[in-house]
C-alpha positions in Angstrom: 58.8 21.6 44.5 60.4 20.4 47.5 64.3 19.2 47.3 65.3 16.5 50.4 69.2 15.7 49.6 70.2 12.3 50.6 72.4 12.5 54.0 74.7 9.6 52.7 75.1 9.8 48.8 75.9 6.6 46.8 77.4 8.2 44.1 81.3 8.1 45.1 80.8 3.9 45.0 79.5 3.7 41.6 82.1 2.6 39.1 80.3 3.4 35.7 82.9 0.6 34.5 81.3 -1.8 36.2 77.3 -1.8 37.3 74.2 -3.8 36.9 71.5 -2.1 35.1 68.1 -2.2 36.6 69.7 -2.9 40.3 72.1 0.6 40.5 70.0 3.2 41.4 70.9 6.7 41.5 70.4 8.9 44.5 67.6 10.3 44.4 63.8 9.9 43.2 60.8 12.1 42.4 57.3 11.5 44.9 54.2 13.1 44.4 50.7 11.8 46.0 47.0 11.8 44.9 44.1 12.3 47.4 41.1 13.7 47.4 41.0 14.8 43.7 44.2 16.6 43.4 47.9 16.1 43.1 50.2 17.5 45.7 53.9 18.6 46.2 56.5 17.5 43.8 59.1 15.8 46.3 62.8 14.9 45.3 64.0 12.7 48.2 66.7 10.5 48.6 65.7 7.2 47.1 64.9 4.1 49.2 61.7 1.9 50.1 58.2 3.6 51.0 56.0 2.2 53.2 53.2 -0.1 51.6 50.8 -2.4 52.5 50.6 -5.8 50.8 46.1 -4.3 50.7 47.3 -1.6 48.4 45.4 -1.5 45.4 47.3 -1.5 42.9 49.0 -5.0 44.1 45.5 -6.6 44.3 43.9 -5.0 40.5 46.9 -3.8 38.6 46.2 0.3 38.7 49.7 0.5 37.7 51.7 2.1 34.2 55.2 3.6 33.4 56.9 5.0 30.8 60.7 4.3 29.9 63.3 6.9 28.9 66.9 8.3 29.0 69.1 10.8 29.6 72.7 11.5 28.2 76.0 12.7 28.9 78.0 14.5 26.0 81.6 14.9 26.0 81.4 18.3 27.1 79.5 16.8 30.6 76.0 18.5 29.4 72.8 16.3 29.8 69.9 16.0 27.6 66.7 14.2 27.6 65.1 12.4 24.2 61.7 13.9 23.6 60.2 14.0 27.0 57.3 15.6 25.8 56.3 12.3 24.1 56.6 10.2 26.9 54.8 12.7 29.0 51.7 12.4 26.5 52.0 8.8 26.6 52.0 8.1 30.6 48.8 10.1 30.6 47.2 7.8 27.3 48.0 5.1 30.2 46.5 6.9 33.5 43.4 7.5 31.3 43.5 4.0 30.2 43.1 2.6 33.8 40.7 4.5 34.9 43.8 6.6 37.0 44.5 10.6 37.2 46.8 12.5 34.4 49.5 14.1 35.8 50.5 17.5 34.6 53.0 18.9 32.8 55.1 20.7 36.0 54.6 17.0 37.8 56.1 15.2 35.1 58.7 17.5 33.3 60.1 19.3 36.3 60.2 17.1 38.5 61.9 15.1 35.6 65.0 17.9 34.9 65.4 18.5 39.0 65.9 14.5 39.6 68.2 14.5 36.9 69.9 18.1 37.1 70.0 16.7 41.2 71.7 13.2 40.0 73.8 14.2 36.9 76.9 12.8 38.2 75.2 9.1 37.8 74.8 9.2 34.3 78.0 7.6 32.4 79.5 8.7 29.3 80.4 6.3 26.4 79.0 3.8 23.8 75.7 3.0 24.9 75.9 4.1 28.0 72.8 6.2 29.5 70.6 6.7 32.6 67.5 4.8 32.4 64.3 6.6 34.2 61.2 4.9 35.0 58.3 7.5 35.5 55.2 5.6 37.0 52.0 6.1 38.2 50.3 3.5 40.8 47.4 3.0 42.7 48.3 3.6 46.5 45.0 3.0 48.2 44.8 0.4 50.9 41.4 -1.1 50.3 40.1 -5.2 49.1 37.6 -3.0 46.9 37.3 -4.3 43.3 37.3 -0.6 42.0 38.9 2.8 40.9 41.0 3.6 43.7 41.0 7.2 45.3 44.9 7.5 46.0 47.7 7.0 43.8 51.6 8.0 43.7 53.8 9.5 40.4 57.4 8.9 40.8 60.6 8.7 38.9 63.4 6.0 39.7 66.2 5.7 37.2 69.6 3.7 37.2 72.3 3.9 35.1 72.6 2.1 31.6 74.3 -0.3 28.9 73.5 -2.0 25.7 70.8 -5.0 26.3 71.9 -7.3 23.7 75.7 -6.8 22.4 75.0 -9.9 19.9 72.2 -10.3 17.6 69.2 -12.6 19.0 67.0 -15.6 17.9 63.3 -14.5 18.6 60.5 -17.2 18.4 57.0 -16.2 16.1 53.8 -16.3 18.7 51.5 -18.6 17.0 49.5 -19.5 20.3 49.9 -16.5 22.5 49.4 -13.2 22.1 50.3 -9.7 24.1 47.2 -7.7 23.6 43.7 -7.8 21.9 41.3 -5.9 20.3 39.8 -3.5 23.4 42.2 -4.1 25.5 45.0 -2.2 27.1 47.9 -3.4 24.6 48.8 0.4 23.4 49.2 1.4 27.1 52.4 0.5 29.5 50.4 -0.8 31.7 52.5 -3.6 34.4 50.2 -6.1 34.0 51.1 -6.3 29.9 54.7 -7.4 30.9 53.2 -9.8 33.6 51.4 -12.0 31.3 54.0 -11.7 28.7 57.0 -13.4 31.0 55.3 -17.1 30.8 55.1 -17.5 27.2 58.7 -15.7 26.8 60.0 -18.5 29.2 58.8 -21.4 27.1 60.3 -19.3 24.0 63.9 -19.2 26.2 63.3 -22.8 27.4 63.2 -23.6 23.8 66.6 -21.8 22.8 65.2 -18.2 21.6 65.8 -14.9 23.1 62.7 -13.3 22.9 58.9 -13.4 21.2 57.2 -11.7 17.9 54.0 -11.8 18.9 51.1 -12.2 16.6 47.7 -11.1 16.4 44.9 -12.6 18.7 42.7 -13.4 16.5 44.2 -15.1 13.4 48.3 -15.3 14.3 49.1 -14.6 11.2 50.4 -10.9 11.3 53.2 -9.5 13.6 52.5 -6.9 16.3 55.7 -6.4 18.5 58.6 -8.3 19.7 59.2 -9.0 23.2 58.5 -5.5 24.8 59.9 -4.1 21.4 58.5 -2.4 18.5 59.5 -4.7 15.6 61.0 -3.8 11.9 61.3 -5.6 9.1 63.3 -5.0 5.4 62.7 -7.1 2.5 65.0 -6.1 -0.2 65.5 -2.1 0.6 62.4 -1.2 1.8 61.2 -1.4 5.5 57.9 -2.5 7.1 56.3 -1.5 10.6 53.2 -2.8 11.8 50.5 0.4 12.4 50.5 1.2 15.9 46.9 0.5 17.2 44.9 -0.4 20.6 47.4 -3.7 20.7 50.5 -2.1 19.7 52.8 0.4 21.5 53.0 3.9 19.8 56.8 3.5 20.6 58.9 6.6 20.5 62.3 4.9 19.6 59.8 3.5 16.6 58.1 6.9 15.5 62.3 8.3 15.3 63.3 5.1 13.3 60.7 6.1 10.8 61.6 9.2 10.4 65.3 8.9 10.2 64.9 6.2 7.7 62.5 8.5 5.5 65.7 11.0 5.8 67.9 8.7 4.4 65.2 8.3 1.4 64.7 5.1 2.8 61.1 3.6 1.7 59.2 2.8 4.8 55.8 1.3 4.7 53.5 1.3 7.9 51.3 -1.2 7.3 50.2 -4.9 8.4 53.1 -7.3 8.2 52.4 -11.2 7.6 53.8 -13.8 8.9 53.4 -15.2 5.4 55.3 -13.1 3.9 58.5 -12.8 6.1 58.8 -16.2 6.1 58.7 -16.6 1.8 61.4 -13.8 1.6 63.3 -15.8 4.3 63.0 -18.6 2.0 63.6 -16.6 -1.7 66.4 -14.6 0.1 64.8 -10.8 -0.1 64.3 -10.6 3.5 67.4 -8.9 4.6 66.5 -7.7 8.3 64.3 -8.2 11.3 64.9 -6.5 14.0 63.5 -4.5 17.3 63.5 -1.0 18.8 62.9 0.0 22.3 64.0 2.3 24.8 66.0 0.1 26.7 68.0 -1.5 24.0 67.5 0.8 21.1 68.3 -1.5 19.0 68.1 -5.5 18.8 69.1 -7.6 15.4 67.4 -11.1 15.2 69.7 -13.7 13.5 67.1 -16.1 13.6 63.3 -17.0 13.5 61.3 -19.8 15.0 58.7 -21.0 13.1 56.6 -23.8 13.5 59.4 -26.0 14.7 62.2 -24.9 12.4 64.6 -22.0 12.7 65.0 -19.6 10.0 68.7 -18.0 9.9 68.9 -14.5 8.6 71.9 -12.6 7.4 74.4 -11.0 9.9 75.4 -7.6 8.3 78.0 -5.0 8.8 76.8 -1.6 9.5 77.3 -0.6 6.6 75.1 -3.5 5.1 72.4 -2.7 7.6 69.7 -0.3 7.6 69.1 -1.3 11.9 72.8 0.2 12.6 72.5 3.0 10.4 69.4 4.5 11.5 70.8 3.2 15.1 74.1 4.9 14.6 71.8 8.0 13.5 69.5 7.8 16.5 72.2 7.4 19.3 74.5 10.4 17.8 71.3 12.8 18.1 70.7 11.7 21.7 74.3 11.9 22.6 74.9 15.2 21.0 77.4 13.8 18.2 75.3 14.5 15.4 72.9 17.9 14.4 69.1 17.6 15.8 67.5 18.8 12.8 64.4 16.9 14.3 64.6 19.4 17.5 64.4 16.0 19.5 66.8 16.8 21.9 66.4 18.4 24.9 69.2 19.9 27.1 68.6 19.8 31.3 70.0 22.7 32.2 72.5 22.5 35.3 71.2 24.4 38.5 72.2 24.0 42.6 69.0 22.6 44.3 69.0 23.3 47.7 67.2 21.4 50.0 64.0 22.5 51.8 
């Protein structure tokens, strides 16, 4: 691995008070390039633009997917990482996906712990605060060529965190357009998923909602995700989570949620939820909660659904009502280190001096 400090640090202007996530970015980033069938050096360098052209591939036929994830800051100043391992597995389900190269597991998790060993001082600690890193892998290759590309880059950007969405949201149901379909790419992160999903989501905001659930291609009559969430919903006390398939995101926040609620004896039932259905226990009063789980926002409570032209209101509960804060409350105390990781989730980045090559 090759360390390259930055000459002029950022890090004594950040105010973790007072930032914009997605536009702060820490430091430092991670680099490592793809030619001629093999990966090369692991590169932590300061972070800033590379040099592109507007012929690279993966501009012109979307060779692009990332992965989202977070580190945390306990009171004690120690760091740790949220099962890694899994988003490892999953950029590689991606590569594979789009016809790119896997990385391996000393690209991905080292290069990981040095960036944020290297940039620790950027992450904030407090309620829902966090560093947010952006692993990707894109297609480099300057060519007008309708075809796998031969070059590609790995690299890890990440920027300093806050809650999404403080207030619960209204989210509109999908019944003309959909995220993913059968055979396609819906179960990877590829870019181009979130590009087609921005259009529709504007209408949806244009209309007064938040966000989307989307619906099946074929029939729009089941739910799949929400916005670029995994979505949840309780009728009376027991939960429902659409299967993860070749549409639907094997989310990691989603795969904890289940198994936290299953702790809590909670019932959860993984199976195909319909649009029918939510919509008569909004009516009868057993549907209690609808809500969304990502990595970004962990967690995101819908007060109201859109459908067909009329808004359904849903019940705004304390946390001590709602199953969504509990397991939330359960899920950010393991990933902060307020709470015991019976799950072995948690994953501590040890603290080393990186000198610079």
């Amino acid at each position: 691995m090759i360390i390259q400090k930055s000459t002029n640090p950022r890090i004594s202007t950040f105010d973790p008070t007072n930032f914009s996530f997605g536009n702060t970015f820490i430091d430092h980033m991670v680099i490592c390039e793809y030619e001629d069938g093999k990966w090369g050096d692991v590169k932590v360098v300061p972070y800033g633009p590379l040099p592109f052209s507007p012929a690279m591939m993966a501009v012109n036929y979307g060779q692009a997917c990332f992965e989202g994830m977070k580190a945390y800051k306990d009171k004690d100043g120690d760091v740790f990482l949220f099962r890694p391992e899994k988003n490892f597995a999953r950029i590689n389900k991606s590569s594979t996906r789009l016809a790119m190269p896997e990385v391996t597991e000393e690209i991905f998790l080292e290069g990981l712990k040095a960036l944020v060993n290297l940039d620790r001082d950027w992450i904030p600690h407090g309620e829902g605060l966090s560093l947010y890193i952006r692993p990707l892998v894109f297609a480099t290759e300057e060519a007008l060529k309708a075809r796998i590309a031969n070059k590609y880059m790995f690299a890890i950007v990440a920027t300093p965190a806050k809650s999404y969405y403080s207030e619960p949201v209204a989210v509109k149901i999908s019944d003309y357009y959909s995220r993913a379909a059968n055979g396609g790419v819906g179960f990877a992160k590829a870019a181009g998923n979130y590009a087609a999903a921005f259009y529709p989501t504007q209408m949806a905001m244009e209309e007064g909602y938040e966000q989307i659930i989307w619906t099946d291609d074929s029939t729009h009559e089941f739910f799949e995700e929400s916005g670029t969430m995994n979505v949840f919903v309780r009728i009376n006390d027991t939960i429902y989570t659409p299967p993860t398939s070749e549409k639907i995101l094997d989310g990691i926040t989603r795969d904890s949620f289940i198994q936290l609620a299953e702790r809590r004896g909670i019932e959860v039932k993984v199976e195909p939820v319909s649009v029918k259905a939510v919509v008569e226990a909004q009516r009868n009063g057993t549907l209690k909660e609808v809500w969304g789980v990502g990595t970004a926002v962990v967690t995101t409570v819908f007060k109201a659904l859109g459908y067909k032209g009329e808004k359904l209101n849903l019940p705004i509960l304390s946390l001590e009502e709602s199953f969504a804060l509990s397991l939330q409350k359960d899920l950010v105390d393991i990933q902060t280190n307020n709470a015991e990781d019976t799950f072995g989730w948690r994953v501590l980045v040890e603290k080393k001096v990186l000198e610079s090559a």
